[in-house]
Phi, psi and omega in degrees: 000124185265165186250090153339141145216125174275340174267169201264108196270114149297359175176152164205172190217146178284112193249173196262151219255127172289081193307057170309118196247144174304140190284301168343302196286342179286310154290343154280333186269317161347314201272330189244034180233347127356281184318319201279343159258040187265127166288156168235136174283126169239168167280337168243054180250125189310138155285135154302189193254324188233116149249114193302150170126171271204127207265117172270136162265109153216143147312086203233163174273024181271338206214161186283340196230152175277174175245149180242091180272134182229098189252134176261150155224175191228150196277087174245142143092088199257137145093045204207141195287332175259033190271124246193118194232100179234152184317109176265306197201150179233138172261092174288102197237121157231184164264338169271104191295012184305330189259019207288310192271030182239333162275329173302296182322342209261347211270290224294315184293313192315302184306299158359289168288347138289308171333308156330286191093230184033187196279116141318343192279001171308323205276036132299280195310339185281336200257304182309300176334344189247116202262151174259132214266310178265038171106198193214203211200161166259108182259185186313130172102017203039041187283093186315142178248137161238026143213156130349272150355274184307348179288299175312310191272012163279314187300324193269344156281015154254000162290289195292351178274327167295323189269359166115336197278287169334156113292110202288226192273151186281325187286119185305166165306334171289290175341306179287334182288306175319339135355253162309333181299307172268357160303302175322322197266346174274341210262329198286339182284300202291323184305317188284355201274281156279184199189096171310120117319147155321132166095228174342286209293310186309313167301344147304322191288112192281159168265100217249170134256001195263139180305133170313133158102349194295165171255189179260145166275111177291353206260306206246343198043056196223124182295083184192022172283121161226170177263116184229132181048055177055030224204122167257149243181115182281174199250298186319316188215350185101027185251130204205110148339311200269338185120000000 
């Protein structure tokens, strides 16, 4: 828009240039001046004095005595919007020395490898992975173990999965009822169908929650795959051929 000037200019002056800063750029640097006193797990972050967590029991038929995995985590920026609970160290303690020195190595690398930081959740799948050359195990619930090890690297994902780093089960609430629903109508089928015997046959029957006879899940490794609608289908986690 232009300006007439009708009077005659006698003086003029320099005015000062006025610095407008965008409300945007002021809330990023605010955010990134936030950010940057947010703590991260490192290796060279002091063990505190007090730490929280939380104790496992297993039980396996390879051995008589149990193991007790125990993962301590750290608080970090506690009591703060960036407040944060992560795995510092794991202790494994039995009465049986048979494993003793491949459990100190193992305790020692693990804790290592949290201390580190960034996602640790790789040393699940890595710790599930390792098969036992004279075989694996069933444990309570019809799960498969195929090692010691792996059993361990199940504790510790249920560990990661309590403090928030897992993402626990996918399945909504319809998916579970529908579930239970053909689990109920399979278990009610087999009963009028079959008729467990007595003596032999009986001692056979594991103790499952899961239906007699399921097969094992290549996906949960829990012995709870049956043929529902024509279709086989874990009980456990959802997993179906069909989709």
């Amino acid at each position: 828009m232009s300006i007439k000037i009708e009077k005659k200019i006698v003086g003029y002056s320099v005015g000062e240039q006025i610095e407008d800063t965008a409300p945007e750029e002021t809330v990023a640097e605010t955010a990134e001046d936030s950010f940057s006193n947010v703590i991260q797990m490192h290796e060279k972050l002091e063990r505190p004095d007090h730490l929280v967590g939380s104790t496992y029991k297993i039980k396996t038929p390879l051995s008589e005595h149990a193991l007790y995995v125990t993962v301590n985590d750290i608080i970090l920026n506690e009591d703060t919007e960036h407040e944060q609970r992560r795995p510092f160290e794991v202790f494994i303690n039995s009465k049986n020395m048979d494993h003793f020195q491949w459990i100190v190595a193992l305790t020692r690398i693990i804790s290592a490898i949290f201390r580190k930081g960034g996602d640790v959740t790789f040393l699940v799948e890595e710790l599930r992975s390792v098969f036992d050359p004279r075989g694996g195990y069933f444990k309570k619930g019809g799960k498969y173990m195929p090692s010691l090890v792996a059993e361990i690297g199940d504790c510790i994902e249920c560990h990661l999965k309590y403090i928030g780093m897992i993402g626990g089960d996918c399945m909504d609430d319809h998916q579970k009822d529908f579930l239970d629903k053909k689990r109920a109508e399979f278990e009610d089928k087999s009963k009028k169908q079959d008729k467990i015997a007595c003596g032999s046959k009986s001692e056979e029957v594991e103790s499952s929650s899961f239906p007699a006879g399921a097969q094992l899940c290549a996906k949960c490794s829990t012995k709870a795959v049956i043929k529902m609608d024509g279709c086989m289908t874990c009980l456990n986690c959802g997993e179906s051929k069909c989709g």
